[in-house]
N, C-alpha and C positions, 0 to 999 in steps of 0.2 A: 773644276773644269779638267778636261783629260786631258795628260803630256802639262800643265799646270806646275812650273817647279817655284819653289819658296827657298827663304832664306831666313833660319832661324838663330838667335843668337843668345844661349844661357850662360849665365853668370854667375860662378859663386864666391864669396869674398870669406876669409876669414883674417884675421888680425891678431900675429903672436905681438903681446907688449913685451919690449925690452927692458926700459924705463920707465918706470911710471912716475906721474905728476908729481908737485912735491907737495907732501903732505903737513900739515902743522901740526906742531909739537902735541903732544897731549898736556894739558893745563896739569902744572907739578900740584901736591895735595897740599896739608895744613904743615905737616913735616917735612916739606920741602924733595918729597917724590914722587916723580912722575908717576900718569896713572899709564898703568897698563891698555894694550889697543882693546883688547877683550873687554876693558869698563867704557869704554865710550858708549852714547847713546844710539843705539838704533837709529835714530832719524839723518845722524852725524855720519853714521856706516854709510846708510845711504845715500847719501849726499857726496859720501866720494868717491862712492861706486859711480852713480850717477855723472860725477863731473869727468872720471875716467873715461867712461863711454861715449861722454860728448868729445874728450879730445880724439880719440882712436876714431872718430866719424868726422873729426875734421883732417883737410888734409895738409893744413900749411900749421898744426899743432905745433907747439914746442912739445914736443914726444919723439921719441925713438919708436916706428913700430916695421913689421915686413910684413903687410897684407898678400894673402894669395888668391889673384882671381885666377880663375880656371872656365876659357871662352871655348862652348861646340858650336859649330856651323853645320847645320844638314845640308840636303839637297843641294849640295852643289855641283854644278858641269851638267852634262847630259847621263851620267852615269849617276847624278843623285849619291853622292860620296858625301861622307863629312869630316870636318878638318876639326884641329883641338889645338888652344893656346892653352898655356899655365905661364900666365904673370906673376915672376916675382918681383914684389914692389917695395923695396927697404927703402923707407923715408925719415929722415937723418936732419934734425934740424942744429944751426952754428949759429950763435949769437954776435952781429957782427958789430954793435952796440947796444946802450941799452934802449934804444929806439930801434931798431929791425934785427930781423931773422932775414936769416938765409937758409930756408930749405931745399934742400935735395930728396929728388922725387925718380929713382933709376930704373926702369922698365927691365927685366930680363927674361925674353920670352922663350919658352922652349917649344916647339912646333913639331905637330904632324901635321905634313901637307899631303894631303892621296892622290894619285894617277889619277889627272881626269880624263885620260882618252882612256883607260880601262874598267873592270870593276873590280879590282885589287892590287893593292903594292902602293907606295908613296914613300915620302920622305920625313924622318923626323930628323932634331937637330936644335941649336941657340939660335932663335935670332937676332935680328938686329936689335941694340941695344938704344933704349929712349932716354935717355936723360934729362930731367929738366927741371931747374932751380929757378925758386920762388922767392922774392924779396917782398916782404910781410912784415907789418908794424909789429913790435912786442909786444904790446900791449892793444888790443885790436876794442874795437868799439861793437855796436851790436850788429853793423854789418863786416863782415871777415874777408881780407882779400888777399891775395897775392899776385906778382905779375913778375915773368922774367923771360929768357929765353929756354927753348924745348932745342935738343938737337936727336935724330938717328944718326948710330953710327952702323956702318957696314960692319957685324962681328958673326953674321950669320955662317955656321956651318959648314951650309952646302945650299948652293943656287938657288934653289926653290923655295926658302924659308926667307929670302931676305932679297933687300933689292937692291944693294951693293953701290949703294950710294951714300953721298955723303951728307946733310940734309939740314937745315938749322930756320927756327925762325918763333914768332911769338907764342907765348901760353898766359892763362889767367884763371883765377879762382875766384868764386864768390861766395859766399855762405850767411846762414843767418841760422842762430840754434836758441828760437823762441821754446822754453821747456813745452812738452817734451820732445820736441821737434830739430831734425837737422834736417835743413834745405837748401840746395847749390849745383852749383855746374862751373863743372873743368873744361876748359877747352883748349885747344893749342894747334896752330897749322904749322906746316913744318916745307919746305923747299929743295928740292936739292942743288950742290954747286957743283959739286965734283963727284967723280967717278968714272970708270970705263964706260964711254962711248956706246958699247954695245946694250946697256944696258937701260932703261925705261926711264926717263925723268919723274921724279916727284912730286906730286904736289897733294899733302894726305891730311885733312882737317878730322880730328879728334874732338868730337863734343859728347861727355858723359855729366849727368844728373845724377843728381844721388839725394834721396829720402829716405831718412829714420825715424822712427816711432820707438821711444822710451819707454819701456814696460815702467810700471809702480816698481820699487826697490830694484832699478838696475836692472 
């Protein structure tokens, strides 16, 4: 339909590993040494390629990793502009017994926001920063969860990029990684308590899905 505006949203994720899983020893020979990683079995290779790939798609992993999504928005405003996030998302898991994990899950956005009363110029910049930690069994069963508090903090830039409030309240994770399958959804609503008066109160629910499909060897 004509004058018809939309709102698109692309997303692309990639995931540097810091640490990887731990791996098991290689079984020592008849002479009492180790075999080298190069003699394992193919199927063995794959299998911790495989199990690799399943924590990096989980998000309350015992893994160190920093995913980077990278969110465009089209047609937005009357001038049909589009905006650009790059999340960076360094998830950081601490053992706080041998029964839970405490992960940390830190949002750090950097933003171009564009002029919508024109058709050029806008603002880039850091925004507000999302933090939010997950209290997560260590040893999880075949369904995966976690649950904690999510907060926004006011660390944005410049005005435009952030909403200068101060914000806290629930998140949750689910997951299920029947091979070759990961299947789940994040969610987290978030409040605001404080902040300058002038500025918009909050109130901003977060619900993303996420499905993987496991190629054959990883």
């Amino acid at each position: 339909m004509s004058g018809q505006r939309f709102h698109v949203t692309v997303a692309v994720l990639l995931s540097v590993v810091l640490e990887l899983t731990p791996v098991r020893a290689a079984a020592a020979d008849e002479g009492g040494a180790q075999s080298h990683s190069a003699d394992q079995p193919a199927e063995q290779e794959d299998k911790d390629a495989g199990n690799l790939a399943k924590a990096v798609q989980n998000p309350v992993a015992d893994l160190i990793s920093v995913p980077f999504q990278n969110n465009t928005s089209y047609n937005i405003g009357t001038n049909e502009r589009a905006a650009n996030t790059l999340n960076i998302q360094p998830v950081i898991p601490v053992h706080l017994s041998e029964r839970v994990l405490l992960i940390s899950r830190i949002i750090l956005p950097i933003t171009y926001q564009p002029d919508l009363t024109s058709t050029g110029g806008g603002t880039s910049g850091f925004g507000d920063t999302n933090p939010t930690f997950f209290f997560s069994p260590a040893k999880p069963g075949k369904v995966i969860w976690g649950a904690g508090p999510a907060f926004l903090l006011p660390t944005a830039t410049q005005r435009s990029v952030g909403t200068g409030k101060w914000s806290v309240g629930p998140a949750a994770v689910v997951l299920i990684q029947p091979d070759p399958w990961t299947i789940g959804v994040l969610a987290s609503q978030v409040w605001s308590f404080a902040g300058p008066s002038d500025r918009s109160t909050v109130s901003l629910m977060t619900v993303q899905y996420f499905v993987n499909y496991n190629l054959a060897h990883a």
